[in-house]
PyMOL Python script that loads the backbone (N, CA, C, O; Angstrom):
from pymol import cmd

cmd.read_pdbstr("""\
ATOM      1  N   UNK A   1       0.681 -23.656  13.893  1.00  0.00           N
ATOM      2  CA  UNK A   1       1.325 -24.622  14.738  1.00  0.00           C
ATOM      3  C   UNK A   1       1.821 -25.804  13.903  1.00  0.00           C
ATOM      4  O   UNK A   1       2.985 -26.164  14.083  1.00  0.00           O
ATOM      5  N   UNK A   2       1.305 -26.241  13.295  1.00  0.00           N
ATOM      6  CA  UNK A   2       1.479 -27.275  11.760  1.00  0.00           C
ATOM      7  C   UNK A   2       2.614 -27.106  11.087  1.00  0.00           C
ATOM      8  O   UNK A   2       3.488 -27.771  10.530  1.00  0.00           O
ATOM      9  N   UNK A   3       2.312 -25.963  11.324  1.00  0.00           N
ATOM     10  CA  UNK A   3       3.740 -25.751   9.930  1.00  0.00           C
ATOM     11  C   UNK A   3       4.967 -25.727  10.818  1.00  0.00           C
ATOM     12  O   UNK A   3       6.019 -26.268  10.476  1.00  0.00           O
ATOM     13  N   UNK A   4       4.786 -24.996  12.126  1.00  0.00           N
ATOM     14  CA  UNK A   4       6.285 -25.116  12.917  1.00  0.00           C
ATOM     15  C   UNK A   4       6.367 -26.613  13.464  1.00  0.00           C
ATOM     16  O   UNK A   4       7.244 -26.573  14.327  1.00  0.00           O
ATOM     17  N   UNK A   5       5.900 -27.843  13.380  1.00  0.00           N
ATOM     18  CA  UNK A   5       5.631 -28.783  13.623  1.00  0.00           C
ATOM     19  C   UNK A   5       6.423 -29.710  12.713  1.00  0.00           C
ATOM     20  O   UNK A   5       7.089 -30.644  13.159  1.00  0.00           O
ATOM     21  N   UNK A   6       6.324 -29.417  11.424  1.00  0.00           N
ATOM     22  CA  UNK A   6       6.702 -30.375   9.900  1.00  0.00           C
ATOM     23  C   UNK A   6       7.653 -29.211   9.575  1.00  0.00           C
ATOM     24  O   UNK A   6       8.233 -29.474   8.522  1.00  0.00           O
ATOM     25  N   UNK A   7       7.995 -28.142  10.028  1.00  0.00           N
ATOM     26  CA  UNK A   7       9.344 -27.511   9.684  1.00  0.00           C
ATOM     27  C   UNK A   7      10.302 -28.223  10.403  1.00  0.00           C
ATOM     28  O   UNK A   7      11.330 -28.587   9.831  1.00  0.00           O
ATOM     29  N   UNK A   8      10.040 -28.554  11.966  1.00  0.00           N
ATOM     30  CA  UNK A   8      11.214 -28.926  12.728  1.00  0.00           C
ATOM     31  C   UNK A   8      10.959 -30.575  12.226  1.00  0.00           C
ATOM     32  O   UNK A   8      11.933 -31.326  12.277  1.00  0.00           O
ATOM     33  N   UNK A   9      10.227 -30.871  11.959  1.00  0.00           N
ATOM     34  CA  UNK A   9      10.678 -32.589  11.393  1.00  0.00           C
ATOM     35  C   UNK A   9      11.691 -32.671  10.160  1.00  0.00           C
ATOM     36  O   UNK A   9      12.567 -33.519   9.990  1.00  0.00           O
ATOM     37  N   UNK A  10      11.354 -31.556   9.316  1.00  0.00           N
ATOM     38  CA  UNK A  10      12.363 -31.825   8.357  1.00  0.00           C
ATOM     39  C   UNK A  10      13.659 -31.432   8.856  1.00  0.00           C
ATOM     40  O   UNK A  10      14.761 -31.934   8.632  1.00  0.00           O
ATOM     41  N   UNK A  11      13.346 -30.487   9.542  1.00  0.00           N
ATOM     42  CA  UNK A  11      15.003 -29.686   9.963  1.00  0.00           C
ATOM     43  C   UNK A  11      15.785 -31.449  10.590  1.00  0.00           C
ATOM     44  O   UNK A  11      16.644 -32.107  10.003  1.00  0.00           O
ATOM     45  N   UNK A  12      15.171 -31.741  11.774  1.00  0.00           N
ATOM     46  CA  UNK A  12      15.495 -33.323  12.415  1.00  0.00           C
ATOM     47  C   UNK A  12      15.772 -33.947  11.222  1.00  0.00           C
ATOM     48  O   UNK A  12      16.986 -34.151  11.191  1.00  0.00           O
ATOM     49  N   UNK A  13      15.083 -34.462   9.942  1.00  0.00           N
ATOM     50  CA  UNK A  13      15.386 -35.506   9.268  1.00  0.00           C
ATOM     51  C   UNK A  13      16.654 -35.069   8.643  1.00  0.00           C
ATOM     52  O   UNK A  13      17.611 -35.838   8.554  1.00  0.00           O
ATOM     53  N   UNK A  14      16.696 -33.322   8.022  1.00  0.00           N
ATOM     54  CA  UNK A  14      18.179 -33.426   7.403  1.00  0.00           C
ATOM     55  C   UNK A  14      19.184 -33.576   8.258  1.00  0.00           C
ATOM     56  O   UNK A  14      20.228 -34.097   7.866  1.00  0.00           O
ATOM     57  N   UNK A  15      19.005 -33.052   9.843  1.00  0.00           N
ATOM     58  CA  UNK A  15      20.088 -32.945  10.552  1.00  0.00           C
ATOM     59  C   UNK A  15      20.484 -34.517  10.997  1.00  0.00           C
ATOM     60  O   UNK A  15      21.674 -34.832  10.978  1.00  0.00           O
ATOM     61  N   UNK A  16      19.902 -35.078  11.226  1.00  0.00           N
ATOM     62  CA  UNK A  16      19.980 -37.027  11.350  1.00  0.00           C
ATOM     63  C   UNK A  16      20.544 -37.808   9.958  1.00  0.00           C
ATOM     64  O   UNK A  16      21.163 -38.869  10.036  1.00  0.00           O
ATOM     65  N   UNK A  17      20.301 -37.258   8.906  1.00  0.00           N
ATOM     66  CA  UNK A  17      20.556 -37.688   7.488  1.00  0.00           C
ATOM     67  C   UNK A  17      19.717 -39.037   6.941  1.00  0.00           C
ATOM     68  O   UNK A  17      20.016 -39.845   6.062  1.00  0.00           O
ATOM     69  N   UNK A  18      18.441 -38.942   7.898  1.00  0.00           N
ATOM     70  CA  UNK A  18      17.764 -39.928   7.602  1.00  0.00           C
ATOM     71  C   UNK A  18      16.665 -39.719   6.307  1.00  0.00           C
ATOM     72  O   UNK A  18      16.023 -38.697   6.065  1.00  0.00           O
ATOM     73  N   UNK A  19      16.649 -41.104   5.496  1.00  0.00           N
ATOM     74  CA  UNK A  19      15.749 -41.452   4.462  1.00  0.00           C
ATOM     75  C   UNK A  19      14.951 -42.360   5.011  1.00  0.00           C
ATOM     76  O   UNK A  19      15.450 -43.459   5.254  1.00  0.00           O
ATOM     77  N   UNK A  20      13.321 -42.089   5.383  1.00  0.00           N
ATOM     78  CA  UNK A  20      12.527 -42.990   5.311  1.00  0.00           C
ATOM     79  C   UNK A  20      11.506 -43.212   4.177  1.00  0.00           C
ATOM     80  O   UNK A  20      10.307 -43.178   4.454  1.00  0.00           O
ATOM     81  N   UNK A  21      11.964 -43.461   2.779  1.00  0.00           N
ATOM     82  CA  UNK A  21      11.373 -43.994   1.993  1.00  0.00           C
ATOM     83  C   UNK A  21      10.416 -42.447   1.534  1.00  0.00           C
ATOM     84  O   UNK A  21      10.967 -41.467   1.033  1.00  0.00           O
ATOM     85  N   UNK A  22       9.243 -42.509   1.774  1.00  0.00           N
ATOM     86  CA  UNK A  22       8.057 -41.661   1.224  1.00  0.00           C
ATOM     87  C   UNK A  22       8.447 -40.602   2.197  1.00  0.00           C
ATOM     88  O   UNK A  22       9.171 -39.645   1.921  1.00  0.00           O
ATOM     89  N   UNK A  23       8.137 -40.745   2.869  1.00  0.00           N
ATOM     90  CA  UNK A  23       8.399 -39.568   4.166  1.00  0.00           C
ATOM     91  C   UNK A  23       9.474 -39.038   4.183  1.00  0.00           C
ATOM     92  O   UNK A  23      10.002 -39.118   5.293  1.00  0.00           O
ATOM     93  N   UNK A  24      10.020 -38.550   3.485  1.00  0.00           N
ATOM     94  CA  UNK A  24      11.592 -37.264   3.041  1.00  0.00           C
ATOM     95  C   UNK A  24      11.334 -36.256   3.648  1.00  0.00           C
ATOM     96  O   UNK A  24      10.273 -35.916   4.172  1.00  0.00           O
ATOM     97  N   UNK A  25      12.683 -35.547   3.575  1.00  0.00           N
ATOM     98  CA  UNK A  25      12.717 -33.922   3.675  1.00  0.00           C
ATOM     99  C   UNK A  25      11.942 -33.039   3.160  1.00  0.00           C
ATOM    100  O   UNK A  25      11.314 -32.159   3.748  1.00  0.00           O
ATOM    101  N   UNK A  26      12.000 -33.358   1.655  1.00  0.00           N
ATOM    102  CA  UNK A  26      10.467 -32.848   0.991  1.00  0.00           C
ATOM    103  C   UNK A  26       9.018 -32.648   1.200  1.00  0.00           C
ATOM    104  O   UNK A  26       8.234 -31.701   1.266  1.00  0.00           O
ATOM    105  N   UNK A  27       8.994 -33.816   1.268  1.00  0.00           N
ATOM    106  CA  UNK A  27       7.712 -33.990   2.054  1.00  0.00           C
ATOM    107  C   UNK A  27       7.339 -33.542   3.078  1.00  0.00           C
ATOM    108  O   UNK A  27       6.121 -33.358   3.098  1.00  0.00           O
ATOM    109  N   UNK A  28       7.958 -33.226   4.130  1.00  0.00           N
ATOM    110  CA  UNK A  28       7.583 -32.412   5.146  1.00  0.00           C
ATOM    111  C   UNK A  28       7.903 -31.318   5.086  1.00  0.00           C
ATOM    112  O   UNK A  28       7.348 -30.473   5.788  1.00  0.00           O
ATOM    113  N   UNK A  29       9.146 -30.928   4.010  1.00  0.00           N
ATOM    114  CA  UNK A  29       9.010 -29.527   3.914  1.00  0.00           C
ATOM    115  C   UNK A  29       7.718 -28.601   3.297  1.00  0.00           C
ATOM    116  O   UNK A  29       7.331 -27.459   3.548  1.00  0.00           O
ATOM    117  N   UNK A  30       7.223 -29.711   2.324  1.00  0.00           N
ATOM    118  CA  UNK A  30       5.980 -29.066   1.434  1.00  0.00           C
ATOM    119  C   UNK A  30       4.766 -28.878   2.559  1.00  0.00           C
ATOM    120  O   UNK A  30       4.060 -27.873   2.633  1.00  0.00           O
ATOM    121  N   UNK A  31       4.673 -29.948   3.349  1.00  0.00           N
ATOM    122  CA  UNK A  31       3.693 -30.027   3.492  1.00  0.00           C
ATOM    123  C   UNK A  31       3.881 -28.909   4.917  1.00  0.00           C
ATOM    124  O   UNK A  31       2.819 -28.848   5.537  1.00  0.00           O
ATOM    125  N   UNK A  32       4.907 -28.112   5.483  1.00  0.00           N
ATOM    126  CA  UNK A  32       4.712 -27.264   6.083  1.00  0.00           C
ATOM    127  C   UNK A  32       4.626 -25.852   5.390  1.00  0.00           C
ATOM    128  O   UNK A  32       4.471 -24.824   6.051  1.00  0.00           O
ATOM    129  N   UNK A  33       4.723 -25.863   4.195  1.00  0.00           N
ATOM    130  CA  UNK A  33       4.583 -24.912   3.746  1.00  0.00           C
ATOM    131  C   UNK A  33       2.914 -24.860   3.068  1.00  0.00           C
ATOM    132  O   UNK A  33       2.432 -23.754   2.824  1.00  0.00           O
ATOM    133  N   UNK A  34       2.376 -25.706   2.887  1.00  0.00           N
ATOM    134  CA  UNK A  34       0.997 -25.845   2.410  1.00  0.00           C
ATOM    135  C   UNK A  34       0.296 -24.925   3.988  1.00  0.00           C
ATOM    136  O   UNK A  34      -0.376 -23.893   3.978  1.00  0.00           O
ATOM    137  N   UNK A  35       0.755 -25.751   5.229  1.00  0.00           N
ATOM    138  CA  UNK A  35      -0.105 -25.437   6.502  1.00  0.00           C
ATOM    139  C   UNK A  35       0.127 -24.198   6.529  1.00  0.00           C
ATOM    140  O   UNK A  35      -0.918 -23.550   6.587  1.00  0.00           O
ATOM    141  N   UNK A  36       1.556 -23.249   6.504  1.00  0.00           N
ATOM    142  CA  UNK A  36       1.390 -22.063   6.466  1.00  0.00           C
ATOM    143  C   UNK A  36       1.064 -21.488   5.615  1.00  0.00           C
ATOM    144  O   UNK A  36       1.510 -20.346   5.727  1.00  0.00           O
ATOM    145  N   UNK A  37       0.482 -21.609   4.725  1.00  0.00           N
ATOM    146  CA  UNK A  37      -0.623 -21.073   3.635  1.00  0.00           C
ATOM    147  C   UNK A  37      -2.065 -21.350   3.991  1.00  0.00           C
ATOM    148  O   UNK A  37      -2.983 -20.568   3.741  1.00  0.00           O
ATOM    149  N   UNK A  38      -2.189 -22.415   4.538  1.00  0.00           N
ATOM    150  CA  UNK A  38      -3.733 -22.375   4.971  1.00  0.00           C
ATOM    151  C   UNK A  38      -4.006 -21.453   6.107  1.00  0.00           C
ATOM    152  O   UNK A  38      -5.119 -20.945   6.246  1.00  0.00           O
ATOM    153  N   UNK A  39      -2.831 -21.180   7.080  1.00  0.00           N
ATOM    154  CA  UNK A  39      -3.053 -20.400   8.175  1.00  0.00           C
ATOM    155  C   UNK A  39      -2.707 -19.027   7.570  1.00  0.00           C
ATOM    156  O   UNK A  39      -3.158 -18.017   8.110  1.00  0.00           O
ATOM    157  N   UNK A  40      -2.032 -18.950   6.621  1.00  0.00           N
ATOM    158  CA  UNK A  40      -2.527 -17.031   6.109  1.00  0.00           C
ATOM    159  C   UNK A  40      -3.429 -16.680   5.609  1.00  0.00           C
ATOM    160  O   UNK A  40      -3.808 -15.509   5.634  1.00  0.00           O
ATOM    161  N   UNK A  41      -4.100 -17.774   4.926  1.00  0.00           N
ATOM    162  CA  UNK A  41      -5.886 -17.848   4.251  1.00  0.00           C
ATOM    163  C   UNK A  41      -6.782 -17.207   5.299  1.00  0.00           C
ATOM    164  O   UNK A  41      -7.286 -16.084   5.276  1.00  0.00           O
ATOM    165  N   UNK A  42      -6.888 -18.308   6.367  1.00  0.00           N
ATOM    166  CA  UNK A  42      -7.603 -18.277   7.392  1.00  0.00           C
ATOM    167  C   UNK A  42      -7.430 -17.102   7.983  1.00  0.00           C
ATOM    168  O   UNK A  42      -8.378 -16.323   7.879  1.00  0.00           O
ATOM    169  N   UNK A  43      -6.381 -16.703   8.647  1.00  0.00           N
ATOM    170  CA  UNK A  43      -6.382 -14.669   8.870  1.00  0.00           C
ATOM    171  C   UNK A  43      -6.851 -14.246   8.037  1.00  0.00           C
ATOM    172  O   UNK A  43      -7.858 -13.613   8.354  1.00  0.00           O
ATOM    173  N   UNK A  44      -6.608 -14.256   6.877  1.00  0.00           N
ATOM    174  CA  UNK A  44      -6.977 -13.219   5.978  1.00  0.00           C
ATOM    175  C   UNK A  44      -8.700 -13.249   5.653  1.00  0.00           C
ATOM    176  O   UNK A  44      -9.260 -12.366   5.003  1.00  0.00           O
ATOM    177  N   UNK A  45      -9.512 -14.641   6.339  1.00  0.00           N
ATOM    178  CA  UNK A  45     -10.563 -14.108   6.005  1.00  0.00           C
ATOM    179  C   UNK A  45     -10.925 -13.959   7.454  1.00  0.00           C
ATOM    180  O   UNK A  45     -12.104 -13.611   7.528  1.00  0.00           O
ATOM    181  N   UNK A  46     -10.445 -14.070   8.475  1.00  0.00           N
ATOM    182  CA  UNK A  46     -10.954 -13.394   9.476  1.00  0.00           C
ATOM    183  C   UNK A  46     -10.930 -12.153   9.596  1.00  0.00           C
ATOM    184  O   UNK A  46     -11.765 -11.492  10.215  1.00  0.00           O
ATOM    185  N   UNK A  47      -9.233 -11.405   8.565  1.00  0.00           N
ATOM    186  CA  UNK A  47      -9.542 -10.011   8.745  1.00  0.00           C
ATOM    187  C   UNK A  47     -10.750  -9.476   8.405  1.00  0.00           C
ATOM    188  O   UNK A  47     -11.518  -8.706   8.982  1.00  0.00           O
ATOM    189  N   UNK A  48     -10.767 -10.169   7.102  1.00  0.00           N
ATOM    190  CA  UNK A  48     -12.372  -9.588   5.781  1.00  0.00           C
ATOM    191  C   UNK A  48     -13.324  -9.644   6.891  1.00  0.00           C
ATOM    192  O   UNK A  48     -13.776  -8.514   7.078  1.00  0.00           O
ATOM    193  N   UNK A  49     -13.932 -10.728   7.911  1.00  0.00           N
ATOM    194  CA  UNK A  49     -14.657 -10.780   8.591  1.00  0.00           C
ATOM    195  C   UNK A  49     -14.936  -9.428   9.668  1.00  0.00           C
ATOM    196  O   UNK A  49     -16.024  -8.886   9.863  1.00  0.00           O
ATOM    197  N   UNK A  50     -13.886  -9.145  10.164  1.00  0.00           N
ATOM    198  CA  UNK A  50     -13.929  -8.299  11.016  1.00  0.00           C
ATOM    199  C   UNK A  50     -14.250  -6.885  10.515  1.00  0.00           C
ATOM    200  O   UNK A  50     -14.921  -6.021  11.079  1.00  0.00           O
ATOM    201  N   UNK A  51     -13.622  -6.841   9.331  1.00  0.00           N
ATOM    202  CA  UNK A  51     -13.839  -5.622   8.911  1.00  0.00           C
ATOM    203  C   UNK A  51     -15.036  -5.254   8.359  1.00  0.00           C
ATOM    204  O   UNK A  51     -15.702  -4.232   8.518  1.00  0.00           O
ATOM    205  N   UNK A  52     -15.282  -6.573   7.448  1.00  0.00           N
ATOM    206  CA  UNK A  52     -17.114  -6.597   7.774  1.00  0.00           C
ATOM    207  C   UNK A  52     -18.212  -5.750   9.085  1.00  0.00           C
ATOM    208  O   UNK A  52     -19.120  -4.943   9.285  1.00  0.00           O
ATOM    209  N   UNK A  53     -17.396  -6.556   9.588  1.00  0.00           N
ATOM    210  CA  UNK A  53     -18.509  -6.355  10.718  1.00  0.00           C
ATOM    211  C   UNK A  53     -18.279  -5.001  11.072  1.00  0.00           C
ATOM    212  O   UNK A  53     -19.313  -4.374  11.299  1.00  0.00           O
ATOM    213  N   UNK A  54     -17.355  -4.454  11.169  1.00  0.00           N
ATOM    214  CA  UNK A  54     -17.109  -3.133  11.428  1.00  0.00           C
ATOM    215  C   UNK A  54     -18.102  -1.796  10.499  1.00  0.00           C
ATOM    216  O   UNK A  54     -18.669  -0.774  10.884  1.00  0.00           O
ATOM    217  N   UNK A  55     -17.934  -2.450   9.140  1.00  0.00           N
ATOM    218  CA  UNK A  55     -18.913  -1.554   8.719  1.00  0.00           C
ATOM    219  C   UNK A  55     -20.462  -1.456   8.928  1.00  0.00           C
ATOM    220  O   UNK A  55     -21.241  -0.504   8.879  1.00  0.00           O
ATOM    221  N   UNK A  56     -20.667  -3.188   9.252  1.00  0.00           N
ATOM    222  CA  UNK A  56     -22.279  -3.036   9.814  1.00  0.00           C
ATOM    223  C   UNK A  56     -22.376  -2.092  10.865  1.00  0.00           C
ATOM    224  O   UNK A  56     -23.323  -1.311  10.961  1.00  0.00           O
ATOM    225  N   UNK A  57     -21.312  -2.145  11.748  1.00  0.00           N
ATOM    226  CA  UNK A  57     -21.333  -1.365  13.302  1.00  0.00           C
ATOM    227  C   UNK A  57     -21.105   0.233  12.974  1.00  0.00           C
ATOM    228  O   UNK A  57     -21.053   1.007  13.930  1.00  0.00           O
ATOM    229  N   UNK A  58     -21.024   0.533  12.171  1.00  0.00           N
ATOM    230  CA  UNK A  58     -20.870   1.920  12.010  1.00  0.00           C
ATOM    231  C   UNK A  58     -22.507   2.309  11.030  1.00  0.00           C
ATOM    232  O   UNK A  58     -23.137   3.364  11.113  1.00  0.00           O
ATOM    233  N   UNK A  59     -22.813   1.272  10.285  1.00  0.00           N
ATOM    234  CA  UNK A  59     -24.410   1.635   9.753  1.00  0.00           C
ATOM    235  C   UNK A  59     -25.107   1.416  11.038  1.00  0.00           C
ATOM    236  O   UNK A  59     -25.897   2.361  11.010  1.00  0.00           O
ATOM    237  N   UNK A  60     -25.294   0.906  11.945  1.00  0.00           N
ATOM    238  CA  UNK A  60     -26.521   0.894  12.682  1.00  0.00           C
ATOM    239  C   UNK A  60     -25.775   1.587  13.674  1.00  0.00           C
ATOM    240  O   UNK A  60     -26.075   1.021  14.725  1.00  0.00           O
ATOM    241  N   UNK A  61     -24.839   2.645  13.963  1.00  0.00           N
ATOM    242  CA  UNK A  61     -24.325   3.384  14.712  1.00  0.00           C
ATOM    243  C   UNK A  61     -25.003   4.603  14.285  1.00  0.00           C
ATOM    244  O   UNK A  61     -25.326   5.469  15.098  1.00  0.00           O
ATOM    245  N   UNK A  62     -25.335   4.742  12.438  1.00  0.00           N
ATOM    246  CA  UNK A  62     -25.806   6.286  12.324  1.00  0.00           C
ATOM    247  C   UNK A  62     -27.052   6.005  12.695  1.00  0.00           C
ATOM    248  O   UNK A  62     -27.585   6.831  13.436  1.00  0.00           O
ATOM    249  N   UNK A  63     -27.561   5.222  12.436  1.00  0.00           N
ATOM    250  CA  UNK A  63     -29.483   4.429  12.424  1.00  0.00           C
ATOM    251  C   UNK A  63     -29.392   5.115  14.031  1.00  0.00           C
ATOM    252  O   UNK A  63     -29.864   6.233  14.240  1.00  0.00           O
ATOM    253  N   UNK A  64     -28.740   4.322  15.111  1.00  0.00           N
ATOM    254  CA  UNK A  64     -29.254   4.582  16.548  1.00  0.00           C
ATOM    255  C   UNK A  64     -28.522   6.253  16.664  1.00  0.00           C
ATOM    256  O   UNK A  64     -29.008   6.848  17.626  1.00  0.00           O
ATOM    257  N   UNK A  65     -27.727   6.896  16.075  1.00  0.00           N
ATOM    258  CA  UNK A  65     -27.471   8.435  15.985  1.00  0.00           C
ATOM    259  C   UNK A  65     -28.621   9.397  15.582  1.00  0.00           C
ATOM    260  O   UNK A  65     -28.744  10.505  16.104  1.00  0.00           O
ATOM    261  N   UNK A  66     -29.201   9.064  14.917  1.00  0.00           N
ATOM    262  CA  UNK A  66     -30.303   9.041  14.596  1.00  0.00           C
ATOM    263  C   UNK A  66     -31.668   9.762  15.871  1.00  0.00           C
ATOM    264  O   UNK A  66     -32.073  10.901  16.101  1.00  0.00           O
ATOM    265  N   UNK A  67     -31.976   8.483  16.390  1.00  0.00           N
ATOM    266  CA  UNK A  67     -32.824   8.264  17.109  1.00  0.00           C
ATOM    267  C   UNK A  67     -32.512   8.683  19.043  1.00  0.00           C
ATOM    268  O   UNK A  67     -33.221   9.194  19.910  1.00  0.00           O
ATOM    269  N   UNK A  68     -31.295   8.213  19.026  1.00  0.00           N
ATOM    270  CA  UNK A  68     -31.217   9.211  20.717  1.00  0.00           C
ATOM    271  C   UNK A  68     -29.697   8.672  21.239  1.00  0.00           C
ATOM    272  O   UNK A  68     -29.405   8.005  22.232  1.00  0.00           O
ATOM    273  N   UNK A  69     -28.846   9.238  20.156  1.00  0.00           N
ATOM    274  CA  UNK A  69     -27.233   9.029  20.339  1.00  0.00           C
ATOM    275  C   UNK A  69     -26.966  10.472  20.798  1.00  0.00           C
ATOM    276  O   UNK A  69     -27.825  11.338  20.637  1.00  0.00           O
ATOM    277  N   UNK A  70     -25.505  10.794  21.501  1.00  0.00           N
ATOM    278  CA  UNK A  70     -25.544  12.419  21.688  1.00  0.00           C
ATOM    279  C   UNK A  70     -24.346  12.026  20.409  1.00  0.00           C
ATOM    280  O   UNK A  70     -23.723  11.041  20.011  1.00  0.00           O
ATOM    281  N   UNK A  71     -24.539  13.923  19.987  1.00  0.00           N
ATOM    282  CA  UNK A  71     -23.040  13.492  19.063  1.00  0.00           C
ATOM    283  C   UNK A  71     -21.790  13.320  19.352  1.00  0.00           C
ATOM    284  O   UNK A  71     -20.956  13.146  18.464  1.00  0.00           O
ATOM    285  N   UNK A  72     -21.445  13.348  20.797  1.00  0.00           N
ATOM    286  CA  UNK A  72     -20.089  12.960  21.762  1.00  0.00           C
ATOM    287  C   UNK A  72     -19.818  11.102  21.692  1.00  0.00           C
ATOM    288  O   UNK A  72     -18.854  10.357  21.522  1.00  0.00           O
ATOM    289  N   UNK A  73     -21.254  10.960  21.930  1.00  0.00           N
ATOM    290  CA  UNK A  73     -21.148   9.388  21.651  1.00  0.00           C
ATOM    291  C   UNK A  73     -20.921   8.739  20.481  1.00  0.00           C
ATOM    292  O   UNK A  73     -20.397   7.625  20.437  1.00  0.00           O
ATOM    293  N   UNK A  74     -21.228   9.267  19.662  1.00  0.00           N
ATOM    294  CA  UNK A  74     -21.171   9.077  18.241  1.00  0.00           C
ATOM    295  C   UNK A  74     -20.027   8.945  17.743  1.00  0.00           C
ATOM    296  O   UNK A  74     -19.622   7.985  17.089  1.00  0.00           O
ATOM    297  N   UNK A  75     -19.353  10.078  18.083  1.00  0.00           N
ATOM    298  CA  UNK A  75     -17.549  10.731  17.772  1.00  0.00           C
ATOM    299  C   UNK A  75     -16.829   9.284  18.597  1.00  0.00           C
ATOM    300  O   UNK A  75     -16.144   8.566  17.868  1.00  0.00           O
ATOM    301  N   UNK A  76     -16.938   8.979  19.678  1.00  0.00           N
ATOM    302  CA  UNK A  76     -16.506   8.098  20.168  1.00  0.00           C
ATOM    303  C   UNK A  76     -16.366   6.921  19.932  1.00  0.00           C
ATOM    304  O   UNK A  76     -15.288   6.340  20.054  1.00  0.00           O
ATOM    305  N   UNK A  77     -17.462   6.370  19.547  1.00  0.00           N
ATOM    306  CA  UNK A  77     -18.047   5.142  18.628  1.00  0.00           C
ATOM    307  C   UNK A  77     -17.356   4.931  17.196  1.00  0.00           C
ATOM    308  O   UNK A  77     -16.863   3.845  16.892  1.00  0.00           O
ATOM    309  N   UNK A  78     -17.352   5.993  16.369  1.00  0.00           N
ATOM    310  CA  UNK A  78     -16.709   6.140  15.350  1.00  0.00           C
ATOM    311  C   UNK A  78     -14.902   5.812  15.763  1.00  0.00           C
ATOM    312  O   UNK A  78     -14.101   4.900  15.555  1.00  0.00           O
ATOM    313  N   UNK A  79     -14.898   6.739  16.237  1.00  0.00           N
ATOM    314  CA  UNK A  79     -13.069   6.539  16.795  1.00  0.00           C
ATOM    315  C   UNK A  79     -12.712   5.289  17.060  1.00  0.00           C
ATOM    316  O   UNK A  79     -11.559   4.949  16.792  1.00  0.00           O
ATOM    317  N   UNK A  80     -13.687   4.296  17.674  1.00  0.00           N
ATOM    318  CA  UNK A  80     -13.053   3.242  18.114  1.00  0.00           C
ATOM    319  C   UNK A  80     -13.300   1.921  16.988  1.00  0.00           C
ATOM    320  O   UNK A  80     -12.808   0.797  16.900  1.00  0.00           O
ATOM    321  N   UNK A  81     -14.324   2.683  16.192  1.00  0.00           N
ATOM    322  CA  UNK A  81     -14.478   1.589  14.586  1.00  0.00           C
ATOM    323  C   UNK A  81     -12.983   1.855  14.179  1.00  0.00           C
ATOM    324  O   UNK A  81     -12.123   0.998  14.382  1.00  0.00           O
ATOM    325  N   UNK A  82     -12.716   2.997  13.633  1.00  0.00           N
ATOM    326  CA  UNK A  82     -11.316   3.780  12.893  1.00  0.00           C
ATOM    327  C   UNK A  82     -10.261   2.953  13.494  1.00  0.00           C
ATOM    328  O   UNK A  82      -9.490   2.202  12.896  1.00  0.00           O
ATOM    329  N   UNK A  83     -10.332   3.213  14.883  1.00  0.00           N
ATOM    330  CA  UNK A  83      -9.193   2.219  15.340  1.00  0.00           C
ATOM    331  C   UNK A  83      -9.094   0.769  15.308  1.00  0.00           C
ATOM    332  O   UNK A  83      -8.019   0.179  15.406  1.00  0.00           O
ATOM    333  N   UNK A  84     -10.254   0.182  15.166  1.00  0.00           N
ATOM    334  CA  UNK A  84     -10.017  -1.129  14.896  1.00  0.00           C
ATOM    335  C   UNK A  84      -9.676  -1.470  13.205  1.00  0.00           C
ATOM    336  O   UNK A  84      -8.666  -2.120  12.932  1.00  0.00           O
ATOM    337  N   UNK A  85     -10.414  -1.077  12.334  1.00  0.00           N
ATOM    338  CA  UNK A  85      -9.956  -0.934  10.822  1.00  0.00           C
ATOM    339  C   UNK A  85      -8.430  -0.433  10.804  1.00  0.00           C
ATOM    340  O   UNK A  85      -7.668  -0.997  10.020  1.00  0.00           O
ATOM    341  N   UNK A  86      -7.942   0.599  11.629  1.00  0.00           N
ATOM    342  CA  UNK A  86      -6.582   0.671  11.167  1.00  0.00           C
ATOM    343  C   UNK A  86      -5.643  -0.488  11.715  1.00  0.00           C
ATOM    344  O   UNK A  86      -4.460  -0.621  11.404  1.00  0.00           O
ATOM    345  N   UNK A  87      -6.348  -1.293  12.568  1.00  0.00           N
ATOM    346  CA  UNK A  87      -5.268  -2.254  13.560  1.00  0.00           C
ATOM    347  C   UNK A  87      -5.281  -3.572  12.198  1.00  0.00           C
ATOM    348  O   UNK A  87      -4.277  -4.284  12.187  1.00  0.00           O
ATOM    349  N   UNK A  88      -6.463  -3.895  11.020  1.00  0.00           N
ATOM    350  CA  UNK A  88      -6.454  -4.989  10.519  1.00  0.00           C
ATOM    351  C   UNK A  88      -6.367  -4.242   9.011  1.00  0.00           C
ATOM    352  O   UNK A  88      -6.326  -4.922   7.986  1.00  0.00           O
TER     353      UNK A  88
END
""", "prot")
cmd.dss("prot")
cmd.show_as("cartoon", "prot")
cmd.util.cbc("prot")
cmd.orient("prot")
């Protein structure tokens, strides 16, 4: 949201042709490009996160397979890990 925020300020400042001293075109151009770098960081470790977790959910998927899973449930369970790893 940041970055489409300080994109359209600069777009406004070149389209106005205004100079306010420190606060340039530059400056807000950089600094929307910094925010959309922090917001591809941030996905990117939520993907890691998720996918994390996905593999815990498939170890304590064989653990409870194990103990009193049918193997229909299992197949199922699995399928829907697979599908979430292929979505990230």
């Amino acid at each position: 949201m940041l970055h489409w925020l300080f994109d359209n300020v600069s777009i406004v400042i070149k389209m106005a042709g205004l100079k306010t001293g420190y606060y340039d075109r530059d400056y807000f151009r950089t600094l929307s490009r910094k925010c959309w770098l922090v917001g591809i960081m941030l996905f990117l470790i939520y993907c890691v996160k998720v996918l994390r977790k996905t593999y815990t959910d498939e170890s304590d998927l064989k653990v409870a397979a194990v103990n009193k899973m049918t193997v229909r449930q299992v197949k199922e369970n699995l399928q829907i890990i697979c599908k979430l790893r292929r979505d990230y």
